[in-house]
C-alpha positions as CSV (number, residue, x, y, z in Angstrom):
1,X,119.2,106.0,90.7
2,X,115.6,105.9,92.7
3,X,114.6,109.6,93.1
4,X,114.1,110.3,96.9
5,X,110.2,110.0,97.1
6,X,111.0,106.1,95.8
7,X,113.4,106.0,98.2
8,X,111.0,106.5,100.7
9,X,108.1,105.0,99.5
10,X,110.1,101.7,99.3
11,X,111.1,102.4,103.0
12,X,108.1,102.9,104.5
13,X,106.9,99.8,102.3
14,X,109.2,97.8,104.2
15,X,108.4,99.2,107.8
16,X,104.6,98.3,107.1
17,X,105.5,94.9,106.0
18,X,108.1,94.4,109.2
19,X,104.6,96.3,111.5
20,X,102.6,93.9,110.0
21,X,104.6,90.7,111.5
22,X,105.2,92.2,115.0
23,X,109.0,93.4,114.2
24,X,108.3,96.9,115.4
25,X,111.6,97.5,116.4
26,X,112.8,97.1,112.7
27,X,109.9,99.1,111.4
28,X,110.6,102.1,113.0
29,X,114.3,102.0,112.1
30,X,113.2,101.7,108.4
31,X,110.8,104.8,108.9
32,X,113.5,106.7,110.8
33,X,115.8,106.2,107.9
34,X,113.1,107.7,105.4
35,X,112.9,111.2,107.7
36,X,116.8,111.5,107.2
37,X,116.4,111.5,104.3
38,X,113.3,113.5,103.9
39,X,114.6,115.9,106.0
40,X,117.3,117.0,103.8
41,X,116.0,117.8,101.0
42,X,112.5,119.8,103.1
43,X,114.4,123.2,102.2
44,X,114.3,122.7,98.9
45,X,111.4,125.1,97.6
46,X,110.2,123.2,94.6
47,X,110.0,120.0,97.0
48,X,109.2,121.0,100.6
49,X,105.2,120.2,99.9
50,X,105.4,117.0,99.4
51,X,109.1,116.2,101.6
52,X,106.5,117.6,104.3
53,X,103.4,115.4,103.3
54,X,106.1,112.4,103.6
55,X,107.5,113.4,106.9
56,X,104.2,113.7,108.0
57,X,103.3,110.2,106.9
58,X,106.1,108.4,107.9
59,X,105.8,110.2,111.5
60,X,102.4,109.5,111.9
61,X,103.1,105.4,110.8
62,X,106.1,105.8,113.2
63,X,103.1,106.8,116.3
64,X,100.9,103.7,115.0
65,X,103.8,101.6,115.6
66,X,104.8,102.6,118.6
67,X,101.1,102.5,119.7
68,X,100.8,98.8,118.8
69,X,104.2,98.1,120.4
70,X,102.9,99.6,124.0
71,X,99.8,97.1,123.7
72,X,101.3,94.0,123.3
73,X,99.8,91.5,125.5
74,X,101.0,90.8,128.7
75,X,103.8,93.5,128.5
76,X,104.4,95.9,131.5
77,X,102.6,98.9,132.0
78,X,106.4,100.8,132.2
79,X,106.8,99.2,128.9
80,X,103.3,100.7,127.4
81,X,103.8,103.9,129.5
82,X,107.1,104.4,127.5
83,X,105.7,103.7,124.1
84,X,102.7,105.3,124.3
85,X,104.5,108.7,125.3
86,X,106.4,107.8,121.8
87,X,103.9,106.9,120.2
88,X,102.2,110.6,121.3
89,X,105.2,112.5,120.5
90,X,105.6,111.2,116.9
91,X,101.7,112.2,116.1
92,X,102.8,115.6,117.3
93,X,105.3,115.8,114.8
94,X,102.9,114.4,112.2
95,X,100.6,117.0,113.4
96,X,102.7,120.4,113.2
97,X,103.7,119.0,109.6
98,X,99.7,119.2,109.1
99,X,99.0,122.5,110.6
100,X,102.3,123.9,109.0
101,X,102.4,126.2,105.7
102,X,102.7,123.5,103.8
103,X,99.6,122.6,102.2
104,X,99.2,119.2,103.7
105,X,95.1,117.8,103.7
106,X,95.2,115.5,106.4
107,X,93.6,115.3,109.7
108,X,96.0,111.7,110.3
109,X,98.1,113.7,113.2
110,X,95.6,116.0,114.5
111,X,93.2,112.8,115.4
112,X,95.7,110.3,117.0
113,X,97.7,112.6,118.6
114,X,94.8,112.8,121.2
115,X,93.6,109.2,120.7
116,X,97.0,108.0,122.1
117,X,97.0,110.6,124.9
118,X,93.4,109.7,125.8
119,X,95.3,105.7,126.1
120,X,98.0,106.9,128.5
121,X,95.6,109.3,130.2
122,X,92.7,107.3,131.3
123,X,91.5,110.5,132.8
124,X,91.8,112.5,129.6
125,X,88.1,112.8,128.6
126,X,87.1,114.3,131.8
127,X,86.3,118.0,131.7
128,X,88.5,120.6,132.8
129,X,91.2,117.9,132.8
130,X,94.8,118.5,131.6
131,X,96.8,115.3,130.1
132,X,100.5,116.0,131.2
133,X,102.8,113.2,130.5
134,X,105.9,115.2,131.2
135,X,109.5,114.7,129.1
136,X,108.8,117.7,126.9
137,X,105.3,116.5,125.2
138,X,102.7,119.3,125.0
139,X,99.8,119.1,127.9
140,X,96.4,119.4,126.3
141,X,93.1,119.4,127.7
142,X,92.1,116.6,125.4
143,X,88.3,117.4,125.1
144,X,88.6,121.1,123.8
145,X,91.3,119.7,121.7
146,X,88.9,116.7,120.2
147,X,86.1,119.9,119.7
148,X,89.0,121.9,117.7
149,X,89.5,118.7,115.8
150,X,85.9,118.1,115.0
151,X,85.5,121.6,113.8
152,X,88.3,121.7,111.5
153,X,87.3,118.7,109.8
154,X,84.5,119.5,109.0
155,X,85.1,123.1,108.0
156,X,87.9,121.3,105.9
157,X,84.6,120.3,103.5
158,X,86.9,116.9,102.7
159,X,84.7,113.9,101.6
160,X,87.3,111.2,101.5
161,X,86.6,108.1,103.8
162,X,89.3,108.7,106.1
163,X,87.9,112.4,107.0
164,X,84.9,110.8,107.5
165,X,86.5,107.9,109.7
166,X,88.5,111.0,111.5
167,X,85.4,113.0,111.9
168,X,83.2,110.1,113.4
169,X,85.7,109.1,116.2
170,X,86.2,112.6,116.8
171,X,82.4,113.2,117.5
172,X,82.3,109.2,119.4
173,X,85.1,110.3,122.0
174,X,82.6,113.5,122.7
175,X,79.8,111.9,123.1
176,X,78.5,114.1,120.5
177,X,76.2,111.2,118.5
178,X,75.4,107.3,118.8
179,X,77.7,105.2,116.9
180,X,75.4,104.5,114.0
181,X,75.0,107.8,113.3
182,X,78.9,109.0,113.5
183,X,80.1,106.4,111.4
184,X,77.0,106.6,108.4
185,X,79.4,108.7,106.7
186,X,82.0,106.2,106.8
187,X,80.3,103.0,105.7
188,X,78.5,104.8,102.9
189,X,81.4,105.7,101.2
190,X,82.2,102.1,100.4
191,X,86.0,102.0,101.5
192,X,88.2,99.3,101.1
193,X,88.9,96.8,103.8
194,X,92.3,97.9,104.7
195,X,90.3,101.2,105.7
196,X,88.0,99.0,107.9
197,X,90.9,97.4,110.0
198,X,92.6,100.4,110.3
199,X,89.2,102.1,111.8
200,X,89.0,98.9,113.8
201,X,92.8,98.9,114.8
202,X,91.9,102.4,116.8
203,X,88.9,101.4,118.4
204,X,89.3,98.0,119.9
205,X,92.2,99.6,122.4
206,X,90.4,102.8,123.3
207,X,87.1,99.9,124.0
208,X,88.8,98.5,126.5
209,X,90.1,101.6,128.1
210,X,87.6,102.6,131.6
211,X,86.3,105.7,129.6
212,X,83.2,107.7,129.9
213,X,81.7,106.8,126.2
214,X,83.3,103.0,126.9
215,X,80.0,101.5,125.8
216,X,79.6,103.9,122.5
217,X,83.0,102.9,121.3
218,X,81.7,98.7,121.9
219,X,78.7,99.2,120.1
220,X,81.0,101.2,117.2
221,X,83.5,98.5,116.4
222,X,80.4,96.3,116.7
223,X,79.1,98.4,114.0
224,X,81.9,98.5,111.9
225,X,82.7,95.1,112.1
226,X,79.5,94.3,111.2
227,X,79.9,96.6,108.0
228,X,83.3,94.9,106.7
229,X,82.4,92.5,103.8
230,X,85.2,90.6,105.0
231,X,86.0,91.1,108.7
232,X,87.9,87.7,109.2
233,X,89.7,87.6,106.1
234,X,92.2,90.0,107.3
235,X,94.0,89.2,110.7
236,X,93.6,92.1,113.1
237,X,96.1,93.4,115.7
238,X,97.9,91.0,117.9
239,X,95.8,88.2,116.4
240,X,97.2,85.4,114.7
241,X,97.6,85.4,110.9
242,X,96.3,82.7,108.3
243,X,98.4,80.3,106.8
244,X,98.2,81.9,103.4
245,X,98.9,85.3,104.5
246,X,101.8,83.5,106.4
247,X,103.2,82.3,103.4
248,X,102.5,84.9,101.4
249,X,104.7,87.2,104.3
250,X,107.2,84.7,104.4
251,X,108.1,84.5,100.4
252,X,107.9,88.3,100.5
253,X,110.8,88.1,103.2
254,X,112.9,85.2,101.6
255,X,112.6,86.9,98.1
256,X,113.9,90.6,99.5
257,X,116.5,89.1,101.1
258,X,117.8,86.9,98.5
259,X,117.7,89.7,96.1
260,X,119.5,91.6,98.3
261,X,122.5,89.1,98.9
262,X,122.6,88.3,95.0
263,X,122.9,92.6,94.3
264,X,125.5,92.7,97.2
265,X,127.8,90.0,95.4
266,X,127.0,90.9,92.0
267,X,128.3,94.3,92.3
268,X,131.2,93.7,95.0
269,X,132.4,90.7,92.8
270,X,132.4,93.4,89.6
271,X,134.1,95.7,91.4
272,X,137.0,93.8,92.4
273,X,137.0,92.7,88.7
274,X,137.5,96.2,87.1
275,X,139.6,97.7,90.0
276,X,141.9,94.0,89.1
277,X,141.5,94.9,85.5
278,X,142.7,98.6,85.3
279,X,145.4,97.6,87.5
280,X,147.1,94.8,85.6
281,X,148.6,96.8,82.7
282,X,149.8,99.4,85.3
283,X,151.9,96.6,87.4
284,X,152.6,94.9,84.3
285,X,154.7,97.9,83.0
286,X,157.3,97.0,85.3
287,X,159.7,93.6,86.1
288,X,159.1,93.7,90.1
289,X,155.0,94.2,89.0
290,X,154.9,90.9,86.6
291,X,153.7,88.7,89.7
292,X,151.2,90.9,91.0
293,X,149.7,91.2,87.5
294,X,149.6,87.1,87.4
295,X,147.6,87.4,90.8
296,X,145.6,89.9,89.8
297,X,144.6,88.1,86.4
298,X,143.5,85.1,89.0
299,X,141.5,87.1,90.4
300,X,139.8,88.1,87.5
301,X,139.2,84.9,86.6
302,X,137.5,83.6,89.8
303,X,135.8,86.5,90.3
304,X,134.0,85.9,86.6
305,X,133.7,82.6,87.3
306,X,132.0,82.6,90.6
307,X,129.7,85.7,88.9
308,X,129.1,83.0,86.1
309,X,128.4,80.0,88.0
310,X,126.1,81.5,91.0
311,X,124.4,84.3,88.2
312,X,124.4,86.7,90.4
313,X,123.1,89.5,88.7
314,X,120.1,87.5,87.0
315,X,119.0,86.3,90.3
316,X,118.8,90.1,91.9
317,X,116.8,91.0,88.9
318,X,114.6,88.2,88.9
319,X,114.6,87.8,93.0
320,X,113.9,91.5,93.4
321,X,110.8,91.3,90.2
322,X,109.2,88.3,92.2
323,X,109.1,89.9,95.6
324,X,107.7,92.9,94.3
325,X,105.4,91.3,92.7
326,X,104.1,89.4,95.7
327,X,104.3,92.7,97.4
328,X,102.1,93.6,94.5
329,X,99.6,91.1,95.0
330,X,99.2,90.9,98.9
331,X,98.1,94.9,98.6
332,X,95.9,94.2,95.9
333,X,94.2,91.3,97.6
334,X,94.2,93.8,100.8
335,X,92.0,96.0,98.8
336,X,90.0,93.5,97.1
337,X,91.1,94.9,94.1
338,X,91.9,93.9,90.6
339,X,91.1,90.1,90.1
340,X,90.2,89.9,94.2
341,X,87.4,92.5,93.5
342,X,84.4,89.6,92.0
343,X,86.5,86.7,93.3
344,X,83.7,84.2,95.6
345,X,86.4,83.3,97.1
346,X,89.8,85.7,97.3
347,X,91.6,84.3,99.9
348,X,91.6,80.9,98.2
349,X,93.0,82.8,94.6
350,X,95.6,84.5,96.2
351,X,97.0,81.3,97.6
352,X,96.7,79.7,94.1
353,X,98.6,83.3,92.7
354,X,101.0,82.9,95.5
355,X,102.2,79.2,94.2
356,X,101.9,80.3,90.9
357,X,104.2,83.0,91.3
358,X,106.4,80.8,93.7
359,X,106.3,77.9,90.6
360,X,107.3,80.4,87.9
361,X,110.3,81.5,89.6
362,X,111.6,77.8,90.7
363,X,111.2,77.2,86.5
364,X,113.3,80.0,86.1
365,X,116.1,79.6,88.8
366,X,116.1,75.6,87.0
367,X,117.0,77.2,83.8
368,X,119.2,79.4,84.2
369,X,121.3,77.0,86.2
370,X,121.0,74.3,83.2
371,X,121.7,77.3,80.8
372,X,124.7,78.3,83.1
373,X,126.2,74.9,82.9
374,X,125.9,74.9,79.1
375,X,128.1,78.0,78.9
376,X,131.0,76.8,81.6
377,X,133.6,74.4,80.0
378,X,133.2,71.0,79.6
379,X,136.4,69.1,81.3
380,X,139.0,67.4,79.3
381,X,138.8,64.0,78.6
């Protein structure tokens, strides 16, 4: 039985995958099912740090969602008006999960919270100006809260890339420094790309925005852009993927969903085996019981054969291995870690680990349905 932090983990893993291909819908019903359960175990004493670091992760991934949903291209302004106030309201929660007595390091709520307000407020940065969007979501003047922000990040004395990412917009949205300057902190830290896009993912919307420090915030993703090793390699928001990483998404979805089906089967078809088993020597006992026992031994028998000619239980196992091992090597080729680190070319070894992977399993689903037909009885002749 997965503990409930794997629980979790394996949701959120399977919002950011669903986020990742546009089904934000689907990711955020994923995420809302790892705060139930986060959520009941946060009064446990011995847990409640880190149930609280979760809820304040999967709340803040829930706001990042919601923000990319209200972007979309061509979609309505009611439709981003409705999503960015989500989108605002889960960062809050992130937020007073933060600033809580919990113990949480993260500065993931305080930040966005006002970088999505700034996105349905386009007046937001102006002084002495109060964002109200109404249906129960806090009104802030955004400018003294960016100045609060910026101070307890840095007092925070954190050195991590993301505090540094934090800090810089923090300090770009006040006009505080030039772009080159803000983000030094950043791009000397060496972070991975994933930390690049994500940087990137926040600053392209607020560039297009009609804002006071509009041509600062060009010249940044200019800058940071500039500073990915491999800007191209990953696809962007709301741009189209590559054909490998479209593959690689699609196997990833074909594999979890196979394994799924096959566990589904697996464990309903031995089910009705042993709940067929205990009860034919209890009907059995009697005269009026003989038939039922005869129909329940029939069932026993198809039920074991359909388990032994479909293998369900070795296809779960393997199914489930293979997907997480894809899962495995898309995050590690998002890092450019492992053997993507010194690879010339990494996007063209991941392909060739993809098919690898893809080839393996086909060799393996081949033999165990020759090894399956070995065991079932030959007909009579």
């Amino acid at each position: 039985m997965p503990t409930i932090f794997e629980q979790i983990i394996d949701l959120k893993t399977k919002a950011k995958n669903r986020r990742d291909m546009g089904r934000y819908g689907r990711a955020r019903a994923f995420l809302e099912q790892a705060i139930a359960l986060a959520e009941e175990d946060l009064t446990v004493l011995e847990l409640r740090s880190k149930v609280a670091s979760e809820l304040a992760d999967c709340y803040g991934i829930v706001g990042g969602i919601e923000r990319r949903w209200a972007l979309v291209p061509n979609a309505p302004e009611e439709h981003r008006a409705d999503h960015i106030r989500k989108s605002v309201r889960a960062y809050d929660a992130a937020y007073l999960f933060e600033s809580g007595d919990y113990g949480i390091v993260s500065s993931y709520g305080l930040v966005n919270r006002l970088v999505s307000r700034i996105l349905a407020d386009r007046e937001a940065l102006a002084s002495g100006h109060v964002t109200d969007l109404g249906e129960g979501i806090e009104a802030l003047e955004v400018p003294a809260e960016l100045e609060k922000a910026r101070v307890t990040i840095e007092n925070s004395k954190r050195s991590d890339y993301w505090a540094a990412a934090d800090l810089a917009l923090v300090k770009l949205l006040l006009g505080a420094d030039d772009p080159a300057s803000t983000y030094a902190a950043f791009t000397e830290k060496s972070p991975p790309d994933y930390a690049y896009k994500s940087v990137l993912d926040v600053l392209r919307p607020l560039r297009e925005e009609s804002l006071p420090v509009k041509n600062a915030l060009a010249d940044a993703v200019t800058l940071v852009a500039s500073s990915a090793r491999i800007e191209d390699a990953i696809p962007m928001a709301n741009e189209p993927t590559n054909p490998t990483m479209e593959r690689l998404e699609d196997q990833i979805r074909w594999y979890d969903g196979k394994s799924a089906s096959s566990k589904h089967w697996y464990k309903w078809l031995k089910s009705l085996t042993l709940f067929s088993g205990v009860l034919v020597p209890v009907v059995s006992t009697v005269v009026w019981g003989r038939p039922y026992a005869a129909v329940l031994g029939i069932i026993i028998v198809i039920s074991e054969g359909l388990q032994q000619i479909n293998q369900y239980q070795a296809n779960w196992i393997s199914y489930r291995s293979t997907c997480e091992t894809l899962k495995h090597e898309k995050y590690l080729y998002l890092a450019r870690a492992g053997p993507y680190a010194s690879a010339d070319n990494p996007l063209s070894l991941l392909a060739e680990r993809i098919e690898g992977l893809v080839s393996q399993e086909h060799a393996k689903w081949v033999s165990s349905q020759e090894r399956s037909k070995k065991l079932s009885p030959s007909p009579r002749t």
